[in-house]
TORKOL-4160 file (C-alpha; in steps of 0.2 Angstrom, whole numbers, padded with zeros to 4 digits, m for minus):
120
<pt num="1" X="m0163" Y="m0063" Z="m0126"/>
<pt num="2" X="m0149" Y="m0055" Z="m0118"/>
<pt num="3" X="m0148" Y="m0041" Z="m0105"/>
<pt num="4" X="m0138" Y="m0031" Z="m0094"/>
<pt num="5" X="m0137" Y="m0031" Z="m0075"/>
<pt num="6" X="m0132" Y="m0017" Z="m0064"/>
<pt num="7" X="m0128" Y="m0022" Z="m0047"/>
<pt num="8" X="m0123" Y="m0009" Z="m0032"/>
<pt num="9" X="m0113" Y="m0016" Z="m0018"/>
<pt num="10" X="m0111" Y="m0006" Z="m0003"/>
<pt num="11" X="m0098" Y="m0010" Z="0009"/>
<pt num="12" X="m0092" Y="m0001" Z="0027"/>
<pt num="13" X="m0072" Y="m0008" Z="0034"/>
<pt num="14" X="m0069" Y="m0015" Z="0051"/>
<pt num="15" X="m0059" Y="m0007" Z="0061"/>
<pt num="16" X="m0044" Y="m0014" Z="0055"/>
<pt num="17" X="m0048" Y="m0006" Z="0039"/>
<pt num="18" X="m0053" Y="m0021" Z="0029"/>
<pt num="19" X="m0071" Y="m0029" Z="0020"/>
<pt num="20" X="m0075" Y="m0040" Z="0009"/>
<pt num="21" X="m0091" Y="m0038" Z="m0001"/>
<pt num="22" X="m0100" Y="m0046" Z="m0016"/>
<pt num="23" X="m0112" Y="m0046" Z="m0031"/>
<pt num="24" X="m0128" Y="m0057" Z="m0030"/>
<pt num="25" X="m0122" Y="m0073" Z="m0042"/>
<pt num="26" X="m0120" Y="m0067" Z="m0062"/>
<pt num="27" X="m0118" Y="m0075" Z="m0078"/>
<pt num="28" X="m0109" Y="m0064" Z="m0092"/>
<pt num="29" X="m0098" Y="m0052" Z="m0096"/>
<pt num="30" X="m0091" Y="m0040" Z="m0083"/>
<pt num="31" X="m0092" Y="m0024" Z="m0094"/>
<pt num="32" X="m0088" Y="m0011" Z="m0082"/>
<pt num="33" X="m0086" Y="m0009" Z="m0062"/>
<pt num="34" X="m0086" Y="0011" Z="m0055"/>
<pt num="35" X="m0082" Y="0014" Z="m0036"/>
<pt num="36" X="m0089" Y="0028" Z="m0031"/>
<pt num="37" X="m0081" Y="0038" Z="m0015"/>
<pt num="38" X="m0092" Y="0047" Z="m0007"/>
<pt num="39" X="m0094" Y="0064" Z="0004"/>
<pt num="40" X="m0098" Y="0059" Z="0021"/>
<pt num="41" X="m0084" Y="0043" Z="0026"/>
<pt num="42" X="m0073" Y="0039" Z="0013"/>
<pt num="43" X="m0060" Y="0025" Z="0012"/>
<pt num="44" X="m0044" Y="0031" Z="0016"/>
<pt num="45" X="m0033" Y="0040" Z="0001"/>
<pt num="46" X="m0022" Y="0022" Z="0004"/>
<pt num="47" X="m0035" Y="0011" Z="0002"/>
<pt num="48" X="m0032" Y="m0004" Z="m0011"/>
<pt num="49" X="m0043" Y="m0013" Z="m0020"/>
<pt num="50" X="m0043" Y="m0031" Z="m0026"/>
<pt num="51" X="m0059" Y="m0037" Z="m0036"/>
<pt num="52" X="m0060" Y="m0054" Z="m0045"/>
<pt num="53" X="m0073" Y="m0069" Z="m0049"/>
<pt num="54" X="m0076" Y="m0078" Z="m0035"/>
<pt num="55" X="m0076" Y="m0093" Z="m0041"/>
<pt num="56" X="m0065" Y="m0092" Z="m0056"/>
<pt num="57" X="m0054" Y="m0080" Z="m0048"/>
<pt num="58" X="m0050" Y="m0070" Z="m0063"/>
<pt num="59" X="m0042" Y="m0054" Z="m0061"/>
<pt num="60" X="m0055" Y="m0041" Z="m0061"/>
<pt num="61" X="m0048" Y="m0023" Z="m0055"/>
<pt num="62" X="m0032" Y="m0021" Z="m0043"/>
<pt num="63" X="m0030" Y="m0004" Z="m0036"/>
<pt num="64" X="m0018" Y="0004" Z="m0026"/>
<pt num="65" X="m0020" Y="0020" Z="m0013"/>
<pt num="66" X="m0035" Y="0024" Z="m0026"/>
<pt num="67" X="m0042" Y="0042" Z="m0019"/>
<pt num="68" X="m0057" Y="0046" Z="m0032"/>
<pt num="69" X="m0073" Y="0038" Z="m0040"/>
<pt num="70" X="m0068" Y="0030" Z="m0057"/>
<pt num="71" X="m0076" Y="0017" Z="m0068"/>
<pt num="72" X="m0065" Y="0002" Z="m0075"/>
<pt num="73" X="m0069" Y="m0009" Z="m0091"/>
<pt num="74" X="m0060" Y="m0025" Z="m0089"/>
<pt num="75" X="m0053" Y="m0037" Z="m0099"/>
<pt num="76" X="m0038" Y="m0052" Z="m0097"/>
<pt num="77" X="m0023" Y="m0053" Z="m0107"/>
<pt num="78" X="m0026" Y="m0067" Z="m0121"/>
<pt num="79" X="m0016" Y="m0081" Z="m0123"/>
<pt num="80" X="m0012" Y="m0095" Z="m0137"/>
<pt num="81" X="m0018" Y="m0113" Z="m0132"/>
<pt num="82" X="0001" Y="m0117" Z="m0131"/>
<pt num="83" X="0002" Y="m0104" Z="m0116"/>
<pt num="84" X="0011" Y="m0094" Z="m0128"/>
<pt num="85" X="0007" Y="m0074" Z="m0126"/>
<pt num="86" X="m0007" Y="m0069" Z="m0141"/>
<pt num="87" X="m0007" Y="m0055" Z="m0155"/>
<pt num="88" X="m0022" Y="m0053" Z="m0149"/>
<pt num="89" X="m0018" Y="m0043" Z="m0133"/>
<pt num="90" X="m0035" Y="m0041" Z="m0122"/>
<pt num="91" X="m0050" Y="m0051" Z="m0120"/>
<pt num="92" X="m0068" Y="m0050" Z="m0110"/>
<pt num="93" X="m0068" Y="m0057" Z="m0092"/>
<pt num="94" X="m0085" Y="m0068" Z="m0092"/>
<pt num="95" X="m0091" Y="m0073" Z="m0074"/>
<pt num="96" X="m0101" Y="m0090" Z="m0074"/>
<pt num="97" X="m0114" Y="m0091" Z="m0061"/>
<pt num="98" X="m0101" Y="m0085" Z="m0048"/>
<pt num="99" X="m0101" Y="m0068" Z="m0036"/>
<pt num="100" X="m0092" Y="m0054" Z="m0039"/>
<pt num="101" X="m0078" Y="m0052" Z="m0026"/>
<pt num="102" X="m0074" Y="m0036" Z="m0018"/>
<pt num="103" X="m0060" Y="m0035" Z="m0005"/>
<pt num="104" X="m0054" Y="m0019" Z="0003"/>
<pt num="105" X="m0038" Y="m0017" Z="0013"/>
<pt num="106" X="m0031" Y="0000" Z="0022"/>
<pt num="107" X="m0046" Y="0010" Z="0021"/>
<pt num="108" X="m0049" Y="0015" Z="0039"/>
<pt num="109" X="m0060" Y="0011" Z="0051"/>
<pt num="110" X="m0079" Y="0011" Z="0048"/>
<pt num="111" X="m0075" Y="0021" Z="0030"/>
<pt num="112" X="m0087" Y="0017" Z="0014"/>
<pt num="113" X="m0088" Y="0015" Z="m0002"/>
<pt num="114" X="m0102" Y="0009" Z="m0016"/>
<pt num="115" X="m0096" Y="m0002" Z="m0032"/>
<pt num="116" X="m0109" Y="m0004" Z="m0046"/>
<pt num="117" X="m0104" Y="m0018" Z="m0057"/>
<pt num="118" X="m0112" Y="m0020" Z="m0074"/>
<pt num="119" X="m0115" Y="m0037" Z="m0082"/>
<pt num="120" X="m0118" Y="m0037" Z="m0102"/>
């Protein structure tokens, strides 16, 4: 039987405005990740954003100078075996008992943010 996993990662930058934070290890689909800014210190409106399988490295959700909570639903560009772009245009990003990788750069000093990444 299959189920969902909802995983919340708080993380707080240095003071060079950087962090990197991650999911406990996950097997599945990566349905949806929502950052969530919140009221008391929030990143910087320049802050970017760079979250991918750790292991795998797959490209999970690239932000730039994001400046409001919002919820993602990724998926990878599909690909032929021949490495020959695909009608098919989008497909599901599945980790495999790997972390979810979070790194935050130019968000200011000791500012937060929470990630809550959904595993289907």
């Amino acid at each position: 039987m299959s189920y969902s996993q909802r995983h919340t990662v708080a993380v707080t930058t240095a003071t060079s405005g950087t962090t990197t934070g991650y999911t406990p290890v996950v097997t599945g689909r990566v349905a949806a990740i929502a950052y969530t800014k919140p009221t008391g210190t929030p990143f910087a409106s320049t802050v970017d954003f760079t979250i991918t399988t750790e292991n795998s490295a797959q490209t999970v959700w690239t932000q730039a100078n994001q400046n409001a909570s919002a919820t993602k639903h990724p998926v990878a560009a599909a690909s032929l075996p021949s490495g020959a772009a695909s009608t098919l245009t989008e497909v599901p990003i599945y980790a495999a008992n790997e972390r979810v990788k979070i790194g935050i750069t130019n968000g200011g000093a000791a500012k937060t943010g929470t990630f809550t990444v959904l595993i289907a």
